[in-house]
N, C-alpha and C positions, 0 to 999 in steps of 0.2 A: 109387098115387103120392101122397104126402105134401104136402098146401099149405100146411103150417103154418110159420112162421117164426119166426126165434128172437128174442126180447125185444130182444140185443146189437144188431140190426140195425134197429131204428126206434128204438133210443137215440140220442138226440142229440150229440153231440160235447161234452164237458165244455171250457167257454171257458180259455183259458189268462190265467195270472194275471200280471199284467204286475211287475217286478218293477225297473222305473226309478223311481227316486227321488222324492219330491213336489216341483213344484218352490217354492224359496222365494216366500213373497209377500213383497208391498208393503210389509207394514209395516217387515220384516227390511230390504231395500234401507236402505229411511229411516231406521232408525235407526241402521246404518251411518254414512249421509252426514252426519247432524249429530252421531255420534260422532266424527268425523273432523274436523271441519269447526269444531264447537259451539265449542272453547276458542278457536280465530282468529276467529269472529265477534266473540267476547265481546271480545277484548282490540281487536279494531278497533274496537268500538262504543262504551269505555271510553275507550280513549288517542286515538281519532282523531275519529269523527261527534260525538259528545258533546262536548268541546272547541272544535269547531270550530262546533258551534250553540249553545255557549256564549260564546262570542268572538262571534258575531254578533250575539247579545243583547244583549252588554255593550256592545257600541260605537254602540249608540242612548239609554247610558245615563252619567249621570254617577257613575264609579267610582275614587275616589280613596283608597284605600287599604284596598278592600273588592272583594268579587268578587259580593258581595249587593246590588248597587243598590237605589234604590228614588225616586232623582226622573231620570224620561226629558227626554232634550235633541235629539234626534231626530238631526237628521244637524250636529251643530253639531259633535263628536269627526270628523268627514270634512272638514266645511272646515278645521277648526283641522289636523287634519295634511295639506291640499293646500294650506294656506299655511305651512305651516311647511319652512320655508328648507333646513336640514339635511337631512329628509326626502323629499320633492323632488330635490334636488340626487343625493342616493345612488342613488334612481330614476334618474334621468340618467348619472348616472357608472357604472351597473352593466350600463343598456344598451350604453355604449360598450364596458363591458367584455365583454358576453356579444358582441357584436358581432366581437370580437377575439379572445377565450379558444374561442369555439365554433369557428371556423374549420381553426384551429391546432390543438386535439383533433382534432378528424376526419382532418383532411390526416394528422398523426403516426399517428393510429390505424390509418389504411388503408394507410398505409404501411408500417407493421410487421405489418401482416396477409397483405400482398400478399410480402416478404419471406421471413416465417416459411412461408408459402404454398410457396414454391418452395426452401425447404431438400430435400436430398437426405436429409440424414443428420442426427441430434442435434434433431429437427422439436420431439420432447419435450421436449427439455430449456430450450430458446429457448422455445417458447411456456411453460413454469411461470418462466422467469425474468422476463419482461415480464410477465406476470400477478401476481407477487409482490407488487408494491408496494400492490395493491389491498386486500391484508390489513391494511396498515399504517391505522392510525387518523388523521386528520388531524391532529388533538390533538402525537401525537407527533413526526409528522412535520414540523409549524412547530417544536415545539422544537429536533428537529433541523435543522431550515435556518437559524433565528434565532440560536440559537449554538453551531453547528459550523461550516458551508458559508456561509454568510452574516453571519458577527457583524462588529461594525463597528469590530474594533479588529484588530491586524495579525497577531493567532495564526489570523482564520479562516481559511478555506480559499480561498476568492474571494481577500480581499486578499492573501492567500500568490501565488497563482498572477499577482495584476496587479503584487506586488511584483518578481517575477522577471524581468518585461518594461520592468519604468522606470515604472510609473504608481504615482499616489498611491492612497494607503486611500481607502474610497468608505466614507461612512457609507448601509450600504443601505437601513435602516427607520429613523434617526433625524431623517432632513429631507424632506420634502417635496418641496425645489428643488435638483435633477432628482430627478422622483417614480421612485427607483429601489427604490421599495416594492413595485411592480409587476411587476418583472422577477421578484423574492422569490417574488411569489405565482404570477407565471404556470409561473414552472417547476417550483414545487412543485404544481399542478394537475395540470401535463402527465407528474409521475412519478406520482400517485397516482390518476389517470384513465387514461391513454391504454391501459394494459392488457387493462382491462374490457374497453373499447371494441374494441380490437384484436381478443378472443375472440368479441366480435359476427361481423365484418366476417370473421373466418377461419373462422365455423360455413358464413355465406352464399359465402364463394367456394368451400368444398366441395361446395356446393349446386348450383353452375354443370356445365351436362351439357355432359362433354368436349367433344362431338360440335359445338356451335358454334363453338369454336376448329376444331374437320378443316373444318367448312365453308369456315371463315373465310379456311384455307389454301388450299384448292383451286380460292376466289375470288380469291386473289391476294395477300390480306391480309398486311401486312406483321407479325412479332409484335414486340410491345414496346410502342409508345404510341399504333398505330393498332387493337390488337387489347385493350387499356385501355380506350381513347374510347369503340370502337362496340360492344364485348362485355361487357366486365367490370364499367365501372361501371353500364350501364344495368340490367343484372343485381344489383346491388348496390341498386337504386333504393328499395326498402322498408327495406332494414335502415338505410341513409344516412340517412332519413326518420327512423326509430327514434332512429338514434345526436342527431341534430340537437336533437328535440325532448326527450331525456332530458339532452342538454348545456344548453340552454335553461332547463330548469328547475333546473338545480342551480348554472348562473352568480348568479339570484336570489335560490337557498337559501342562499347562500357565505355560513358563521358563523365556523366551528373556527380557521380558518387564520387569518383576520381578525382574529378576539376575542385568540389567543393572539399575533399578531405583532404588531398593534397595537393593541399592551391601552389604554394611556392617549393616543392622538391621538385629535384630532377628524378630522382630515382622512383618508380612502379609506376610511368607513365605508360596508359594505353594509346595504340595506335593514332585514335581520334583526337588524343589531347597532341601529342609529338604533332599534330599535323594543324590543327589550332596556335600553335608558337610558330610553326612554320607559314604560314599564310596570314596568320593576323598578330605577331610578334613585330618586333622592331623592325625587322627587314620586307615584310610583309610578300613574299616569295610567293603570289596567288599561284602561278606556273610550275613549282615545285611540290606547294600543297595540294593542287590538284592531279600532279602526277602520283605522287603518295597515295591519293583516295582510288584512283584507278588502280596500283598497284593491290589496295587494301580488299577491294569491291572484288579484283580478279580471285583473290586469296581466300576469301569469303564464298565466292563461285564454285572454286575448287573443293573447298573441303566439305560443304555443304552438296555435290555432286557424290563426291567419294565416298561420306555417309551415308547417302540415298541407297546408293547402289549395295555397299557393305551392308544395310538393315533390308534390304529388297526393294525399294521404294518405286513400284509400275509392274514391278511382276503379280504376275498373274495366279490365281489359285492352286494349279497342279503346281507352280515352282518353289510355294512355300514350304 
């Protein structure tokens, strides 16, 4: 009988060779990311950071017709624009307005959200038409309120319509007294904002799980404005936050509509125009303009904090 064995059989098994892919390294990820990324750093760090810590420079500096300073006056460019009368006053008169204009967005906005919301049929075509006007540049749209819908002599459209009921022509941007300037600009606001906003407020009531409303029913809950109150707006509570403090800041920004419908008054300037006469006006004051914008930006900081905090804005679930 034979003990010999054969070679094949104390051969080890030949390992198999794996044949998945290497996987990418690190470096590949990264330089993805700031290929991606690299051109909107740059022009943010260009047109925005840059600018804005060069305005902060300037406004410790006396700059009068130069952006190169070279004698510092410290914070004298901040008293001279927290006494300065016109400057002040637009602060004032813009809170009153964001006070008023913010309100009335939101209310229209969720209203055509909640609307659009419960169309059956044509859901598409309503929400790209209330969206539309968001394309429109502000620019052209004062022109068209200024002299088409609002001009102050009796072909416009307004005085057509008050002419057919017995009222006189309303001069609407050329006086002051009754400041029917106002009316001008809020309702051109609310055609070229409430859209946006609207597209907020109808992503978040998508977001609402049916099944709160079946509870709601089968607790007894009436639907209509008690299934509003205790379901739909508290649900709505972050994006409300959102919409509030993006209307906040853009009541402040208010230039376009401004500059083009009341090119030559003094009176219903916003912040951004009083600081536009000041910097690029005859005296061209870049160190007192720039102090104004810091004054405006801290102000803007402020009350956009205060509202956060007033609507809950990082609290947490058991605090709501």
């Amino acid at each position: 009988m034979s003990t010999t064995t054969t070679r094949d059989a104390t051969r080890p098994a030949p390992a198999k060779v794996s044949k998945t892919k290497p996987r990418r390294g690190v470096r590949g990820t990264t330089f993805n990311f700031w290929l991606f990324t690299g051109p909107f750093l740059i022009g943010l760090l260009i047109f925005v950071y840059i600018p804005i810590l060069w305005s902060a420079w300037l406004s410790f500096y006396e700059a009068r017709y130069t952006v190169t300073p070279d004698k510092f006056v410290g914070f004298d460019n901040y008293e001279y624009m927290l006494t300065n009368g016109d400057f002040v006053g637009s602060l004032g008169t813009f809170t009153v307005f964001a006070a008023i204009v913010v309100p009335i967005t939101w209310a229209l906005s969720l209203g055509l959200a909640l609307m659009v919301h419960r169309l059956r049929f044509m859901k598409a075509f309503f929400r790209s038409v209330f969206f539309l006007p968001t394309a429109v540049s502000f620019v052209a749209a004062s022109l068209i309120w200024k002299m088409s819908i609002f001009s102050g002599v009796r072909f416009g459209l307004m005085n057509t319509v008050l002419d057919w009921i017995g009222i006189e022509n309303v001069a609407w941007l050329a006086d002051p007294n009754p400041p029917w300037y106002w009316l001008v600009i809020l309702t051109l606001r609310l055609w070229l904002q409430s859209g946006f906003y609207m597209i907020l407020f109808l992503a978040a009531l998508q977001n609402i799980p049916p099944s709160l409303y079946e509870a709601a029913a089968i607790d007894g809950a009436k639907p209509g404005w008690q299934t509003f109150w205790y379901i739909t707006l508290p649900q709505l509570r972050a994006t409300s936050t959102a919409v509030i403090l993006l209307l906040l800041v853009a009541a402040y920004q208010a230039f376009d509509e401004f500059f083009n419908l009341l090119p030559k008054t003094t009176w219903g300037r916003p912040p951004l125009v009083e600081l536009y006469h000041t910097a690029l006006g005859q005296n061209q004051d870049y160190g007192a303009g720039s102090a104004g914008a810091m004054i405006l930006t801290i102000l803007i900081c402020t009350v956009t904090l205060l509202q956060g905090r007033f609507m809950g804005l990082g609290r947490g679930d058991e605090n709501k």
